[in-house]
C-alpha positions in Angstrom: 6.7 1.1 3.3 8.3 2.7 0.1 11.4 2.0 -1.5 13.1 4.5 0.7 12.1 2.1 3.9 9.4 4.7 4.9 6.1 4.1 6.7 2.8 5.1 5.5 2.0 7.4 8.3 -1.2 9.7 8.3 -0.4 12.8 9.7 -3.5 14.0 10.8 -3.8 11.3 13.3 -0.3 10.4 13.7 -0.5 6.7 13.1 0.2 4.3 10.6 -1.9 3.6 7.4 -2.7 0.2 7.2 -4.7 -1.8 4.8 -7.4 -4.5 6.2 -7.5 -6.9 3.5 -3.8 -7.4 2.8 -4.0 -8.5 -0.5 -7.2 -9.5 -0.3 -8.7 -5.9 -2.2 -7.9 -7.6 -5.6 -10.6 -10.3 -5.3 -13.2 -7.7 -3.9 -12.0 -5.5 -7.3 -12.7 -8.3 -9.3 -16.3 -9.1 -7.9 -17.4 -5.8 -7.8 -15.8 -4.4 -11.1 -18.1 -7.3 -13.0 -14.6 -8.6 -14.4 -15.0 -12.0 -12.6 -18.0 -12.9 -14.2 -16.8 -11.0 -17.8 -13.9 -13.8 -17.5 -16.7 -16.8 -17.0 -18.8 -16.0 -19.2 -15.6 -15.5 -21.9 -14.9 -19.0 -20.3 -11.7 -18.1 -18.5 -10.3 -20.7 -16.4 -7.3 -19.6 -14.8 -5.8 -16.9 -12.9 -2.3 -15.8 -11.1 -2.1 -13.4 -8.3 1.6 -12.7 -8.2 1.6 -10.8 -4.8 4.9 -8.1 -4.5 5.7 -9.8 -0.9 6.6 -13.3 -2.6 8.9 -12.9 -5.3 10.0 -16.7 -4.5 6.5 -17.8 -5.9 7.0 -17.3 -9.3 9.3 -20.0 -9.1 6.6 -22.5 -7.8 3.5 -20.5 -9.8 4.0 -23.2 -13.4 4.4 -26.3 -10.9 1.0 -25.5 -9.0 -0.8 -24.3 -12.4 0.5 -28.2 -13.9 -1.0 -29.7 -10.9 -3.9 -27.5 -10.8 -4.7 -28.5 -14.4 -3.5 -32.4 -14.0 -6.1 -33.1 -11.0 -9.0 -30.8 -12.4 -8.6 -28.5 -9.6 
C-alpha cells in the first residue's frame, strides 16, 4: 500500500502483489550479500531491524538491547 492507501496490484494478471517473506528479505540480503559474515569477522555483535509496520518498537528497541547485553544473549 502507498502513502496514498493504494494496493500494489499487477495489472497483467489482475491481482495483488504480495511479498512471501514479509520482512524476512532483509536477513536473506544479509546472508547472501556476504555482509553477515563481513560484520563477524569485523566482530560486530549487534543489530536492529526497525521494521516500518512497528513504529511503537523503537520505544522498547534500548530496553531489549540492555537485556540482550545484561544476560549474554
Amino acid at each position: 500500500m502507498d502513502n496514498n492507501g493504494r494496493l500494489a496490484i499487477d495489472h497483467d494478471k489482475f491481482r495483488l502483489i504480495t511479498k512471501p517473506h514479509g520482512h524476512g528479505d532483509i536477513h536473506n540480503l544479509l546472508y547472501d550479500s556476504g555482509i553477515a559474515k563481513k560484520w563477524r569477522d569485523i566482530g560486530k555483535e549487534w543489530m536492529v531491524f526497525i521494521q516500518d509496520t512497528n513504529a511503537l518498537a523503537m520505544k522498547a528497541i534500548p530496553s531489549v538491547l540492555g537485556v540482550s547485553r545484561k544476560n549474554d544473549w
